[in-house]
N, C-alpha and C positions, 0 to 999 in steps of 0.2 A: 504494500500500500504506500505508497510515494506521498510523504507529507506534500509534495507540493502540489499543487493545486494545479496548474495548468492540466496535467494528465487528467485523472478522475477524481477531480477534487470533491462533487459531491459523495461518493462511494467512499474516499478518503475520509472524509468528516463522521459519519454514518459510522464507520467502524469505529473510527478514534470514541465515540460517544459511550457509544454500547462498551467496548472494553472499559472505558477509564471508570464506567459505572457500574461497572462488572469486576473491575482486579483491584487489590489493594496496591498500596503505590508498594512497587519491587525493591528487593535489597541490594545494592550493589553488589553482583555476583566476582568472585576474586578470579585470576590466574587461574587458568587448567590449561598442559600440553596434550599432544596427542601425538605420535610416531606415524609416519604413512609410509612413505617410500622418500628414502634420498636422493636428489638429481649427480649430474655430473656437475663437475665444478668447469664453471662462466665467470664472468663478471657479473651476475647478477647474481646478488646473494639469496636476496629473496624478496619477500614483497607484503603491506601492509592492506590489509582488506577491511575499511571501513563496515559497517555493520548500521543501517538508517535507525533502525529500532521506530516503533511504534510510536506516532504522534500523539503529545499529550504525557507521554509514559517514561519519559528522560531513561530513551533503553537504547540509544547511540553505544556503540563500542567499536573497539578495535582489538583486530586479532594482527598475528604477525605468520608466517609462511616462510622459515627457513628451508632454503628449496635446496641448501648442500648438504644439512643435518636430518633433513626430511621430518623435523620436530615442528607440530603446529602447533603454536602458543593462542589461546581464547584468552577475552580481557585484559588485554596487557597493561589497557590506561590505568584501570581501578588499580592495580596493584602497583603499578610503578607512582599513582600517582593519590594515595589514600585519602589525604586531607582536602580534597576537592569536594565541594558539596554536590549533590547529585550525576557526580562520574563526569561523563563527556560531554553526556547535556541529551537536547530534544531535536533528532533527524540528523544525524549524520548525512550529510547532502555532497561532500570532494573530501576528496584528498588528494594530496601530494606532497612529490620531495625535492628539494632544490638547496643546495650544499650540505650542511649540515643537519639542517633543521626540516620538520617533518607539518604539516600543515594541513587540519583539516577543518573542513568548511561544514558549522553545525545550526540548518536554517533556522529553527525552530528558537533557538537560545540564543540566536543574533548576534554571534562570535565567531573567529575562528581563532580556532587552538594552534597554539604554534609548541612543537616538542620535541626534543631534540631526538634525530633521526636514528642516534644506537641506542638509545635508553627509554623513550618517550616518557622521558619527565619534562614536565609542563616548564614552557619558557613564559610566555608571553600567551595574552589574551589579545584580539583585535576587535575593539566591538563596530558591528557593522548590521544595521536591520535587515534582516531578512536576505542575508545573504544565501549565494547560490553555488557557484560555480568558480575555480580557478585556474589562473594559468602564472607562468612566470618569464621575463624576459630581460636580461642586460641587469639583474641585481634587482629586479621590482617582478610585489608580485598584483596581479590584477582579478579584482575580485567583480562579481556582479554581485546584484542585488534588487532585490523586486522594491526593497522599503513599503513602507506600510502594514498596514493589521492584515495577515493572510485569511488570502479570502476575500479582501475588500474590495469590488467593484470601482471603488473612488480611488484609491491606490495611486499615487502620484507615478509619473516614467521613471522609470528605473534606472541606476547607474552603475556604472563602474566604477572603483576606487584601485588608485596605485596608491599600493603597500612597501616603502622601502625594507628590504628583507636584511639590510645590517640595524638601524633600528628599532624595526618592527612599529613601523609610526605611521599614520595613512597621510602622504602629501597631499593629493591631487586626486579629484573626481569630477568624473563628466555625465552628465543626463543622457542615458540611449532611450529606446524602446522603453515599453510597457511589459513588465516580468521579464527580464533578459535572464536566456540561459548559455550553455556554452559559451566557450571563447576559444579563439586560434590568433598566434600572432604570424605572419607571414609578410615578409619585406617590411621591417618598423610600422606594421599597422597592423593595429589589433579590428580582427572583425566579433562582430558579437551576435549571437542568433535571440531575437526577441519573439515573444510570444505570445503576448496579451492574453494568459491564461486565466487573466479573474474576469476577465469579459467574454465570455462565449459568444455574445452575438455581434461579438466586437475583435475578434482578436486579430493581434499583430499580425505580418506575413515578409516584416523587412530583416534583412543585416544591416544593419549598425558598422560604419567605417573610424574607427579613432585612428590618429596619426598621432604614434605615440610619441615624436619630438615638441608638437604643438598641445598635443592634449587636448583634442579637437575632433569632433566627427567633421567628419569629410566631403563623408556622400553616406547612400542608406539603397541596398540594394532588397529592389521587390521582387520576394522569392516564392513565400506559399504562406498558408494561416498556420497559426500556432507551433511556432518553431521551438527546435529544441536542443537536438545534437548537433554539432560543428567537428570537423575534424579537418585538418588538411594533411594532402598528401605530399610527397617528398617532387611535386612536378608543380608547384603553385598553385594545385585546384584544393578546393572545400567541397566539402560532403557534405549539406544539413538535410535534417531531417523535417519534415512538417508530418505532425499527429492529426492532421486535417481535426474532424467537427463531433468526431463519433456519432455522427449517424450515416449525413449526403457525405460530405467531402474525404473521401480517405486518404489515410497517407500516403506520404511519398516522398522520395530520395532528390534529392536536385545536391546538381555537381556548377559549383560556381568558380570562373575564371578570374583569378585575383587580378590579371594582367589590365583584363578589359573589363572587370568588375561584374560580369555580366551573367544569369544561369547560362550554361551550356548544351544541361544536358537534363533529361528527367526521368527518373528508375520510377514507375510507376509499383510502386513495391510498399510496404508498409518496415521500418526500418524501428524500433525499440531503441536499442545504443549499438553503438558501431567499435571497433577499432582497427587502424589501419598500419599492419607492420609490411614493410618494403613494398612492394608492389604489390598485395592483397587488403581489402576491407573485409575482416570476419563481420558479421552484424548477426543479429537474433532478432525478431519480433514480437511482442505479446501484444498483438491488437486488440482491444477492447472496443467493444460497440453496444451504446445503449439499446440498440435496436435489438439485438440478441441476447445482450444480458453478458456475452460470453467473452473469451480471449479466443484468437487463431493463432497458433503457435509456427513459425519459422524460423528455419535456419540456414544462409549463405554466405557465399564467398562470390565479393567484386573482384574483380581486374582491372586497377584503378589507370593503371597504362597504357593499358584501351578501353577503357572507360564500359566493361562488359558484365554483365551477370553470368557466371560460371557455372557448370554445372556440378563443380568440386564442392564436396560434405565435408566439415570439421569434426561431426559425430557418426561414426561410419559403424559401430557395434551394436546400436539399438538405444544404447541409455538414453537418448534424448526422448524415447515413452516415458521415462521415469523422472524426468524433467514439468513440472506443474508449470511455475511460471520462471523462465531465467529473467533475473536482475542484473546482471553486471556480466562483463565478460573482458578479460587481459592472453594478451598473449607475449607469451616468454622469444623478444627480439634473437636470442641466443638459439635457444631448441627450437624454437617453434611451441612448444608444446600451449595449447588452448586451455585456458581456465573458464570455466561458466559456475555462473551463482543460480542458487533454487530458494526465491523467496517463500515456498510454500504456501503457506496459507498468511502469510503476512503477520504472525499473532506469533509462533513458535519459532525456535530456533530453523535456519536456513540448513542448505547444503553446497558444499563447495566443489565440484568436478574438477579436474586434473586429465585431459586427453593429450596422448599422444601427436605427433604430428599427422598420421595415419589413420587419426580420429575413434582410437580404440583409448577407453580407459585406464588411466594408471592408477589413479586411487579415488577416493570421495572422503568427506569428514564434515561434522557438523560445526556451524558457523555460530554465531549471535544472531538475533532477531533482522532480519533483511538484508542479508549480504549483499553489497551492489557496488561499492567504490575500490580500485586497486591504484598501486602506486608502489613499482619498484626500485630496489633499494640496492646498490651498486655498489 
């Protein structure tokens, strides 16, 4: 269940209701490992898997995934970080890692945690309303943020805030869109995907141009309604996603030319999150449609160098039946090897897959409440 609102925020609120009136507030669960299988030794040591947890229910966490000791650590924050008043907070919504330091984006509690990347003891707090989404570039990191009371129709446009990451202090913010999500920087310009998810009969459909020497939107390119993923590829094109209306309008994939600003291309395909290592885009789908009630579950691989839908499978042994809803999904630059998240039932602890390059299973293990965000650790 995605606190945020643009997705299915009414079905979001409905459940957060019923539970928060249903469970007692939870204890901060400590540290527990788990042994799965070791990798070969990379540069990638391993990688840190945010965990959204339940809106309303401050059940955000973080696990950690030593991919050379094959040792998975659950809850790392609460034990490394005891005297913190309700852990991590409310919706784990980013993370990532940029020198030392470890940074995760938590909407709901209007901060981002900053923690140091071998130990994740808490450095620094940034408070920022309703923030979303991060990126980082040149020593700054760039946060979005919807601002305003989630949920609110009246919700002012949204912005961006550069964060200098030596010390951890917000310079500089510029007004985009209306709920801005993703971001990619690509030639000193940050593009930002906006969404106008608290107005359904309204929502955004543009990117957002900053020119990050000016700190300035640029231009604002018109793409699709309610946008959401942003990635770019290693050739100057971006990927967003539009979650169209959940009913008429469905999703779809649009490939934008950073050169000439312009879409160039449209995967008429329904896209969830994406991630894009060398010349392939993995992506997953869990389309939800009020009209059905239901999700439609997909799985493929783009060809972002010639801009094709493939007929190549990342899950090629069957576990993807076993698969309810995927939330997250990373892939190891090194092996290759595909990681996908099973947020279940949204309520219970998640599960974390570990495929091969060949798309057969190497291990699975259970997560915190919504596994969805990763970020490896070099």
């Amino acid at each position: 269940m995605k606190k945020q609102t643009a997705s299915c925020l009414s079905l979001v609120v409905l459940a957060s209701v019923f539970l928060f009136s249903c469970r007692k507030d939870p204890q901060l669960i400590l540290e527990d490992e788990i042994v799965v299988q070791p990798g070969p030794s990379t540069p990638v040591k391993g990688f840190y898997l945010v965990n959204e947890g339940n809106m309303n229910m401050n059940r955000a966490s973080l696990d950690f995934m030593d991919l050379q000791t094959g040792v998975y650590r659950r809850n790392i924050y609460n034990q490394a970080n005891p005297t913190v008043v309700k852990g991590l907070g409310d919706v784990g919504n980013d993370v990532g890692v940029y020198g030392s330091k470890l940074y995760v984006v938590v909407n709901i509690s209007n901060k981002v945690e900053v923690m140091d990347v071998k130990t994740g003891k808490r450095i620094s707090q940034i408070n920022i309303t309703n923030c979303r989404y991060i990126t980082f570039h040149k020593g700054k990191a760039y946060v979005s943020a919807y601002l305003g009371t989630v949920g609110d129709p009246s919700a002012p446009s949204g912005i961006v805030a550069e964060i200098d990451t030596t010390s951890l202090t917000e310079i500089r913010r510029i007004n985009v869109g209306r709920q801005p999500e993703e971001m990619a920087v690509v030639r000193e310009k940050l593009y930002v995907a906006n969404s106008g998810g608290y107005t359904p009969s309204n929502y955004e459909r543009t990117v957002s141009i900053i020119d990050l020497n000016s700190f300035q939107v640029v231009n604002k390119i018109d793409v699709g309604v309610n946008l959401h993923r942003l990635k770019a590829d290693k050739y100057g094109d971006l990927y967003v996603t539009s979650r169209g209306d959940y009913y008429d309008i469905p999703s779809k994939l649009f490939v934008i030319d950073t050169k000439t600003e312009k879409v160039k291309k449209t995967f008429d395909i329904g896209v969830s999150n994406l991630v894009i290592d060398d010349n392939s885009a993995y992506f997953y789908s869990s389309e939800f449609s009020y009209i059905t009630g239901g999700y439609v579950i997909k799985y493929g691989i783009i060809d972002v160098k010639n801009e094709v839908l493939t007929d190549k499978k990342f899950i090629t042994d069957g576990t993807d039946k076993d698969i309810t809803i995927p939330y997250g999904i990373a892939v190891n630059p090194y092996t290759k090897d595909v990681f996908i998240t099973d947020a279940k039932d949204y309520v219970s602890p998640g599960t974390l897959y570990s495929f091969d390059p060949a798309g057969k299973k190497r291990y699975e293990v259970a997560t915190g409440d919504i596994p969805a965000h990763f970020a490896f650790v070099y």
